[in-house]
C-alpha positions as CSV (number, residue, x, y, z in Angstrom):
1,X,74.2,117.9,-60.3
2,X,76.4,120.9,-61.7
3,X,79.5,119.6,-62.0
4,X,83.1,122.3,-62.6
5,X,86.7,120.9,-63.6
6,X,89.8,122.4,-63.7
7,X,90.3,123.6,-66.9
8,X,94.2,123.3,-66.2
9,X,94.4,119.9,-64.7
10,X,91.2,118.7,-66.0
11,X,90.2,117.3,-62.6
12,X,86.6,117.9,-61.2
13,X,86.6,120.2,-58.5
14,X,83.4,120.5,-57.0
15,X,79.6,119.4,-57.6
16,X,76.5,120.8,-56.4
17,X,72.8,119.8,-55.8
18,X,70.7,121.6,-58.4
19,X,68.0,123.9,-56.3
20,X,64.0,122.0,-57.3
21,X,61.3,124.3,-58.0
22,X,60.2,124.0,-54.3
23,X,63.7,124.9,-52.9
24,X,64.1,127.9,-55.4
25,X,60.3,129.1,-54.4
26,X,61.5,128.8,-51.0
27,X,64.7,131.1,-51.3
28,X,63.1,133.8,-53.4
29,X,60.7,133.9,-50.3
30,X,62.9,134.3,-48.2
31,X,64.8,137.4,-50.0
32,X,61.2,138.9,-50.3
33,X,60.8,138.7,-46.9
34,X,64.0,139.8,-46.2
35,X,63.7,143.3,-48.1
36,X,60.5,144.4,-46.0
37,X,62.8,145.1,-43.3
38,X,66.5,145.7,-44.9
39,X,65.0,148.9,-47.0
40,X,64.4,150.3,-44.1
41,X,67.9,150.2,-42.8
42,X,69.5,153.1,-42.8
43,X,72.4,154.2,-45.1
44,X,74.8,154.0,-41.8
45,X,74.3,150.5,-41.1
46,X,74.9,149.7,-44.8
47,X,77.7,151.4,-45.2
48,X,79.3,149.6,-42.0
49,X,78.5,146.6,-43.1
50,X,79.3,146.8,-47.0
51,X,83.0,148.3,-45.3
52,X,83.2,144.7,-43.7
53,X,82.7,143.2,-46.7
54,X,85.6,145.0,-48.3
55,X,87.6,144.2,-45.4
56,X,87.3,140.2,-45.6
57,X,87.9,140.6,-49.4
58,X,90.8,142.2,-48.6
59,X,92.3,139.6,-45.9
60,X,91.4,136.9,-47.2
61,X,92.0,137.8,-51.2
62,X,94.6,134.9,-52.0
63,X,92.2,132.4,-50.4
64,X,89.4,133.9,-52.8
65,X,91.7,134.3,-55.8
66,X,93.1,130.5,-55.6
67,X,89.7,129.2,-55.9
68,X,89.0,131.1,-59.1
69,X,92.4,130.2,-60.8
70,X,91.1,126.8,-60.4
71,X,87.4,126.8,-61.7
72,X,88.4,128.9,-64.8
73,X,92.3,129.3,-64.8
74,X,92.6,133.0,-64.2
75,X,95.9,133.6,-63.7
76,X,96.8,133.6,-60.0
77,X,98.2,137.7,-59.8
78,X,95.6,138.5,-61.9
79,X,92.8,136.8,-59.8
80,X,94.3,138.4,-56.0
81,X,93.5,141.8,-58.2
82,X,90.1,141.2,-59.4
83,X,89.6,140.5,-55.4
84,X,90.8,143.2,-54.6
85,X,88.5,145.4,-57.4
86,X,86.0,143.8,-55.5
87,X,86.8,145.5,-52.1
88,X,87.2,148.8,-54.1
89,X,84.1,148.9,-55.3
90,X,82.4,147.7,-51.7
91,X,84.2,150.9,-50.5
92,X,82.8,153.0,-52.9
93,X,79.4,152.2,-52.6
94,X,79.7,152.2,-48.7
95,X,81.2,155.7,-49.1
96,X,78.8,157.4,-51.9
97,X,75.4,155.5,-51.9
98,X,73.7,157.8,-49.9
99,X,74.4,161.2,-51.6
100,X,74.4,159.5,-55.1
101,X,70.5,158.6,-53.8
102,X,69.7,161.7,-51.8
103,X,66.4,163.4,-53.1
104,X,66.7,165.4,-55.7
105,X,64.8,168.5,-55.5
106,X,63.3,170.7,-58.5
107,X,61.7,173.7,-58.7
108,X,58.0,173.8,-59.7
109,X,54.8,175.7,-59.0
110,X,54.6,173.3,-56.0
111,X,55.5,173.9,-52.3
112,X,58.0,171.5,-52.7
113,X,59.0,168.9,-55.6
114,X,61.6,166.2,-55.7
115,X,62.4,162.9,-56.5
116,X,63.1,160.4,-54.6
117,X,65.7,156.9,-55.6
118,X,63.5,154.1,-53.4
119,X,64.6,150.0,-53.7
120,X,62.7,147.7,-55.8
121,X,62.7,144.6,-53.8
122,X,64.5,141.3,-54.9
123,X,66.7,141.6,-58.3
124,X,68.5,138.5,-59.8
125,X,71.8,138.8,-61.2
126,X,72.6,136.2,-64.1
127,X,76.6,136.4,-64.3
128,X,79.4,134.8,-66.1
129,X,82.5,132.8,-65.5
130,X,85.6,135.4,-67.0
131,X,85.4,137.7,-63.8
132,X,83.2,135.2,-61.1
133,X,83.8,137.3,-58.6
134,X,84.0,141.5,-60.1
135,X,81.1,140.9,-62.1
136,X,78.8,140.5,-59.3
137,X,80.2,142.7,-57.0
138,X,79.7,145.5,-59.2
139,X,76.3,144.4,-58.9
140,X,75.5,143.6,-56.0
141,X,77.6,146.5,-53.7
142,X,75.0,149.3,-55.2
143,X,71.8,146.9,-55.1
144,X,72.8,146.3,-51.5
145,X,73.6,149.9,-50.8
146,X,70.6,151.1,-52.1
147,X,68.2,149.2,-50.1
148,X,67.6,146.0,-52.7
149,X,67.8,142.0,-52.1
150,X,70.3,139.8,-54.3
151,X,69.8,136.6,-56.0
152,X,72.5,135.0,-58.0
153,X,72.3,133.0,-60.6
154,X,76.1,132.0,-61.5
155,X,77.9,130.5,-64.7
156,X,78.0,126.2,-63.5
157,X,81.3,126.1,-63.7
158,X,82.5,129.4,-60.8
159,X,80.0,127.7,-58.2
160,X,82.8,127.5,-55.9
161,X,83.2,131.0,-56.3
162,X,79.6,131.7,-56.5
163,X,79.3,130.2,-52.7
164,X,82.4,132.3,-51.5
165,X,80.9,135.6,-52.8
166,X,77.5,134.6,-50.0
167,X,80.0,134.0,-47.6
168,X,81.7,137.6,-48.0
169,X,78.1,138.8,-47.3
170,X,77.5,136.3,-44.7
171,X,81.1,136.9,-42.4
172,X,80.6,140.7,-42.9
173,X,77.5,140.4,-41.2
174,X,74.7,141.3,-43.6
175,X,71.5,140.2,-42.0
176,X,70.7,136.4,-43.8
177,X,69.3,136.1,-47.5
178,X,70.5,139.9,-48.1
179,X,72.4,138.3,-50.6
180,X,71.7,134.7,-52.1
181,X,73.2,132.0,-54.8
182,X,71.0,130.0,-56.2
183,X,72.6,126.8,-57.1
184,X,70.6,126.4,-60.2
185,X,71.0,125.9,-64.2
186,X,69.8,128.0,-67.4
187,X,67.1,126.4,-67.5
188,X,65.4,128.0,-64.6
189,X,66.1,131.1,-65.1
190,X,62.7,131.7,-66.9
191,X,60.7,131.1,-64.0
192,X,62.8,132.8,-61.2
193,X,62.5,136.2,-64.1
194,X,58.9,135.1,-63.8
195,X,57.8,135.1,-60.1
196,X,56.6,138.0,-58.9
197,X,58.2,138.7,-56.0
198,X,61.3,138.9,-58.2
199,X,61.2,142.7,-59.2
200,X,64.2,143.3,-61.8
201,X,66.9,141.2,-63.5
202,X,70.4,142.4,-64.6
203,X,72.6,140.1,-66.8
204,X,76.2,140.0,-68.0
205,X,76.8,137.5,-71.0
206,X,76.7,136.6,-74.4
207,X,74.2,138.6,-76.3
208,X,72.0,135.0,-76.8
209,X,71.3,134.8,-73.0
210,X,70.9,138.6,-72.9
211,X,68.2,138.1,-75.6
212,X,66.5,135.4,-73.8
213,X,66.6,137.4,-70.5
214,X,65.4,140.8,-72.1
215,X,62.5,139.3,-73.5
216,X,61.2,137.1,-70.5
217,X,61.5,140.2,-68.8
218,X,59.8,142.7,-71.3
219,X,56.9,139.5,-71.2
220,X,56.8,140.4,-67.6
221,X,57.5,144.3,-67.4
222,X,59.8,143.9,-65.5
223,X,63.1,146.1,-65.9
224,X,66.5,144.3,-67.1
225,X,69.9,145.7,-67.7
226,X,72.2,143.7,-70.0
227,X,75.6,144.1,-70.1
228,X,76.8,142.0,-73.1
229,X,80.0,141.2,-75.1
230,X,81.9,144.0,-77.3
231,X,85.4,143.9,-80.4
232,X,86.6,146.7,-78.6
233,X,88.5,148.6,-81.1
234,X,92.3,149.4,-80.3
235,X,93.1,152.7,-82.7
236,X,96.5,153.5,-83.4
237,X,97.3,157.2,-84.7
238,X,100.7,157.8,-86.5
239,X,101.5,160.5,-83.7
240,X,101.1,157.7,-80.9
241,X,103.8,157.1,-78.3
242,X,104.7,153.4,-80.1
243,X,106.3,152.6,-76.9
244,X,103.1,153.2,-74.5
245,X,100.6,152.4,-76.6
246,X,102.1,148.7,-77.9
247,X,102.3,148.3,-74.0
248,X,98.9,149.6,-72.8
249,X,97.2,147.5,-76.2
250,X,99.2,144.0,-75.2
251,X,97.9,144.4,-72.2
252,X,94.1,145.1,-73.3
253,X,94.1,142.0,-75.5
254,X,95.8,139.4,-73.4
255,X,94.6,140.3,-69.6
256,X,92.7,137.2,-68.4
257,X,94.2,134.7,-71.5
258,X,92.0,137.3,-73.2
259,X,88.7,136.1,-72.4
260,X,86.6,139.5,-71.4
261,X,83.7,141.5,-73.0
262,X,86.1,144.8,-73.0
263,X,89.2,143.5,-74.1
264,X,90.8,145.2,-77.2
265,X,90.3,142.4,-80.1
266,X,90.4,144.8,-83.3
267,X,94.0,146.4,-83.5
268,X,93.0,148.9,-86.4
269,X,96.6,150.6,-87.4
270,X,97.7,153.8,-89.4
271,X,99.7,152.6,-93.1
272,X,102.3,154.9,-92.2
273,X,103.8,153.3,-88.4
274,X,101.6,149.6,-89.3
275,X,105.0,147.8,-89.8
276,X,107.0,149.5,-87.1
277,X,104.2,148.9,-84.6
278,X,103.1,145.3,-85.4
279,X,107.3,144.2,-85.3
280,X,107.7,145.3,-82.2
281,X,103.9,144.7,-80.5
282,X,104.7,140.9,-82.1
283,X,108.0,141.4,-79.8
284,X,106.3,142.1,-76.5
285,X,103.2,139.1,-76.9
286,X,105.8,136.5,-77.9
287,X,107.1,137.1,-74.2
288,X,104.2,137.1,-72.5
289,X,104.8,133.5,-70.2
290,X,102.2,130.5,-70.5
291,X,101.9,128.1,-68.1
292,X,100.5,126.6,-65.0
293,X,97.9,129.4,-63.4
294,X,99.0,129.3,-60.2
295,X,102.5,130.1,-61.0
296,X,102.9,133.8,-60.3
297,X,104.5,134.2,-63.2
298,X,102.1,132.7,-65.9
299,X,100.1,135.8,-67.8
300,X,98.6,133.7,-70.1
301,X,97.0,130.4,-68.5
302,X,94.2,128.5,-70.4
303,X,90.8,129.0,-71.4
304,X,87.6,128.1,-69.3
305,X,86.4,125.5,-71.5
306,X,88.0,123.5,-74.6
307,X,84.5,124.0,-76.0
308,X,85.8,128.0,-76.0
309,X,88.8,127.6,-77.5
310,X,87.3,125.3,-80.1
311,X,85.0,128.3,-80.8
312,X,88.4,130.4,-81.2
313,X,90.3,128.3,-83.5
314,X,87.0,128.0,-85.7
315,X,87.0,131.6,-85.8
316,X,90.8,131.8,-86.6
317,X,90.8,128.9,-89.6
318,X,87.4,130.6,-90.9
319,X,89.4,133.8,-91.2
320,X,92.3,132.4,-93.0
321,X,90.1,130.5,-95.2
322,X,89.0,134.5,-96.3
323,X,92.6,136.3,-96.5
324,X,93.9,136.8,-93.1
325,X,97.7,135.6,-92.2
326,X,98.9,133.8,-88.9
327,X,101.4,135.8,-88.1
328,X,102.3,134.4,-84.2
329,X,100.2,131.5,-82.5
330,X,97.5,129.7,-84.1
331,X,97.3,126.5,-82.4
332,X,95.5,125.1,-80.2
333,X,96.2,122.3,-77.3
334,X,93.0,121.2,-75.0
335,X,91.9,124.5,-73.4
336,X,95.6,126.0,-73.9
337,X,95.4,128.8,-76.9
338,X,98.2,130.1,-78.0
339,X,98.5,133.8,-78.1
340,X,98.0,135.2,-81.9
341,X,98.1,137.7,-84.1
342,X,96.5,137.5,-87.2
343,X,96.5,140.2,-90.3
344,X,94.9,141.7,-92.9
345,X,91.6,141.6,-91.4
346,X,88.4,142.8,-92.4
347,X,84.7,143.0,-92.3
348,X,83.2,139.4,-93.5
349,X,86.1,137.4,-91.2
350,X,85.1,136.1,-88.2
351,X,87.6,137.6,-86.2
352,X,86.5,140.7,-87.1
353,X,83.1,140.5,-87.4
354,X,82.6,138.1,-84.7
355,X,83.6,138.4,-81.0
356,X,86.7,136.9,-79.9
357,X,86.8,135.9,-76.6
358,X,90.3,134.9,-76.2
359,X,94.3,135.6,-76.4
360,X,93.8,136.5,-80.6
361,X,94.0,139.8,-81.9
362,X,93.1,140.8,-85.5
363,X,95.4,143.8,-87.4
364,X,94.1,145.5,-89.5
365,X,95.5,148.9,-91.2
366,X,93.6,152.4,-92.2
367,X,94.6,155.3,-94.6
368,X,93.5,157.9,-92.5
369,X,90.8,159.1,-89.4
370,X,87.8,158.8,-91.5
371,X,88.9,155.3,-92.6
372,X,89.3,154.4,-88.6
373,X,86.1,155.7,-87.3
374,X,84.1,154.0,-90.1
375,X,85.8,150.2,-89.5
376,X,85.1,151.3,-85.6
377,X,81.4,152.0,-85.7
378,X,80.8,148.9,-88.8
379,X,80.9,146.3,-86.0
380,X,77.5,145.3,-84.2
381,X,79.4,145.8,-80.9
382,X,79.2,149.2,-79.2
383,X,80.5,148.5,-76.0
384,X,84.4,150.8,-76.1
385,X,86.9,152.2,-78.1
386,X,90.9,153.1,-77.1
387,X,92.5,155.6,-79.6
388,X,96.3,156.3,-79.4
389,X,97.3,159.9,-80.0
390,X,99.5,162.6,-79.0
391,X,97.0,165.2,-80.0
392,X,94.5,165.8,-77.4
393,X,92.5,168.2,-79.8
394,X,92.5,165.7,-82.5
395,X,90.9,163.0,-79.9
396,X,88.0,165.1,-78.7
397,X,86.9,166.2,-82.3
398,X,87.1,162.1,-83.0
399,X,85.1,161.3,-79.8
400,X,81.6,162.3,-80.6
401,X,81.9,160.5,-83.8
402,X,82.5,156.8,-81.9
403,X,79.0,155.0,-80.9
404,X,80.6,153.0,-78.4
405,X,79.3,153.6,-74.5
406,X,82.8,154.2,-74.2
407,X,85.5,155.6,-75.5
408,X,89.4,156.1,-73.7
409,X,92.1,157.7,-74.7
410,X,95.9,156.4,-74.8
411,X,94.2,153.6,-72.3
412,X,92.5,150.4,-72.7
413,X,89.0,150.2,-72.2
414,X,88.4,149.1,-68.3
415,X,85.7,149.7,-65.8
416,X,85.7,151.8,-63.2
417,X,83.3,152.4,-60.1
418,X,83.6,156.4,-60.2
419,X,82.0,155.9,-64.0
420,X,79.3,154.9,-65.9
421,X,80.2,151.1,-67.6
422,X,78.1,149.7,-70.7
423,X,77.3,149.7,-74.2
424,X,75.1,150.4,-77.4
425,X,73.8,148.5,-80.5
426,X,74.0,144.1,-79.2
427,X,76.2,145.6,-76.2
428,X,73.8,146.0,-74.5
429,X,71.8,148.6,-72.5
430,X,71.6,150.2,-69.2
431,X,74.9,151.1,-67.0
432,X,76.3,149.5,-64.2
433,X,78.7,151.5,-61.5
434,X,78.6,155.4,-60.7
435,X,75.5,157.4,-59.6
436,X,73.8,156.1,-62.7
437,X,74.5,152.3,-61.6
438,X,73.3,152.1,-58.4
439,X,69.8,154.1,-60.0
440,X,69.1,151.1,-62.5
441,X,67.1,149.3,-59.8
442,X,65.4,152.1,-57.7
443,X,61.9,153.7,-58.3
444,X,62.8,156.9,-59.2
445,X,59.5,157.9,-57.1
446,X,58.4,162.4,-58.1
447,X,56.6,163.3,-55.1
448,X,54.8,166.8,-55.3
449,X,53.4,169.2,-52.2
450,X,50.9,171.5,-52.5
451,X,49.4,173.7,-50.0
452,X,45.7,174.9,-50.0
């Protein structure tokens, strides 16, 4: 059985029957069968349909959002708008996919030349807890749009969540087993990678299951995307508007009790405004409200596990142990972390070496730009960067130098369905959302006519 609790209440929520080899052989038939005749659906229908979709997630988002707040105790304002990302990025797909995959024609010696963006069949999505319902969407609107199947694997403890996504699908009319969970653990992952009719695999997670996927599928040829976790860099310049940036950089750190892949966990600060900054960022997190996750509000609610935020306070005591200062937060109750902010960090500390997936934030100050973009690019995370500046010029000379797969300016890192989203070095590789999402899983198919 796979088994969620509340990670508020502690109270079990919901259990499900594991899928048996037979049962998961059975539903990856099914989607194979199904993509013979959904790729041949035209753009039109999906578009209608994928509009429907955005349409339920929109009427029904506080139904949606309550049942996330419970499996991993999102808080509740913050989970009505990841439900209503959701029906943003449906909309854009329904609106774009078929003149982002429109032929592309090039001139050769040939009577005509293009390429053409054709489906691949049946991908399967591996996907995590933090965002159960954003991350799959911004899978699974463009795999749908562009003629693909979907199979879900989701994190054990958002099956609730997993189920409601299929039912999106399901009450917006999408012909059956366009869009599938499989109600299955870890451990068979391997062999639904490994079946043939199973064509691609994209994953979202920590950079051990992104390992594991990437080289199941490389055994296989088969092609995988991984989007994986990131110590986003938050870089203060002395001519920053304090006022904004402190704003824009509390809320990069602590969104979702701070557990997300693009959050801002490094807080690298110039010498000369560290102090100011740092009082008055250390103002604004001690009044961010903890609490109960359903109260509207709560902005910091508790983690998804106590396993996690036992990983967090390791991380935290490890870096004290080294030189760093507690100066706000620190402790841990159950799954509840306080918010904290911890100085003098640097490279050889956990919290700055390591990824920090929740509401902690590491300071640490530079002497000047060449100081900044060389404690930026020493982490083995290259997902994004946010620098703070008034100087416009100054920030595209520095933007080149960054080897993130992102970089923003006087904004935190977020993603986006009108861009590109993922990372470099243990990031990750491939992009999701854009034109150059929704391409990952089609054959990019050159077709050349001649004439005798």
């Amino acid at each position: 059985m796979i088994i969620s609790k509340n990670p508020y209440t502690g109270e079990e929520i919901s259990s499900h029957h594991e899928l048996n080899d037979a049962e998961i052989e059975k539903s990856i038939k099914r989607a194979h069968t199904r993509f013979k005749s959904w790729r041949q659906t035209s753009f039109s229908e999906r578009s209608k349909l994928m509009m429907k979709a955005a349409k339920e997630l929109k009427d029904n988002s506080r139904e949606y959002a309550e049942v996330i707040t419970k499996e991993m105790g999102k808080p509740i304002t913050q989970a009505v708008a990841e439900v209503e990302k959701c029906a943003w990025v449906c909309e854009y797909y329904a609106q774009n996919a078929e003149l982002q995959l429109q032929n592309e024609k090039i001139e050769t010696d040939a009577k005509s030349s293009y390429v053409a963006y054709e489906p691949l069949g049946v991908v399967l999505a591996v996907m995590p807890w933090n965002y159960p319902f954003w991350q799959v969407f911004r899978f699974a609107a463009p795999a749908l749009m562009a003629g693909n199947i979907a199979i879900l694997k989701h994190s054990s403890n958002v099956m609730l969540s997993a189920n409601n996504i299929q039912k999106v699908f399901e009450k917006a009319g999408f012909p059956e087993d366009c869009f599938q969970n499989l109600i299955i653990g870890s451990k068979k992952v391997e062999n639904v990678i490994r079946n043939r009719k199973v064509k691609a695999v994209t994953l979202t997670g920590s950079g051990r299951a992104g390992s594991s996927v990437a080289s199941i599928a490389g055994e296989e040829i088969k092609k995988s995307v991984l989007e994986l976790g990131g110590s986003n860099a938050l870089v203060v310049f002395k001519d920053a508007n304090i006022a904004k940036s402190i704003q824009t950089c509390v809320q990069a750190r602590f969104q979702n009790t701070g557990q997300s892949c693009i959050a801002g966990k490094r807080l690298l600060l110039h010498k000369d405004i560290a102090e100011k900054f740092l009082n008055e960022f250390t103002k604004q997190v001690r009044k961010l409200k903890s609490g109960d996750p359903m109260d509207e509000e709560t902005f910091i609610g508790v983690m998804a596990k106590e396993s996690l935020a036992e990983d967090l306070e390791d991380q935290v005591k490890d870096s004290v142990k080294k030189g760093a200062k507690i100066i706000l937060g620190g402790e841990r109750d159950g799954t509840y972390f306080e918010p904290t902010i911890i100085t003098g960090a640097r490279e050889g500390m956990a919290i700055f070496d390591e990824e920090t997936f929740g509401p902690a934030i590491s300071v640490t100050e530079f002497k000047d730009e060449e100081e900044a973009i060389n404690l930026v690019n020493s982490s083995s995370f290259g997902l994004g960067v946010s620098i703070f500046t008034e100087d416009e010029d100054f920030a595209t000379k520095l933007i080149p130098r960054f080897e993130d797969g992102a970089v923003f300016v006087n904004e935190l890192v977020k993603s986006d369905p009108r861009l590109p989203f993922g990372g470099t070095k243990i990031s990750g590789y491939g992009r999701e959302l854009s034109h150059h999402g929704i391409k990952e899983f089609t054959n990019r198919k050159t077709v050349y006519i001649n004439k005798y």
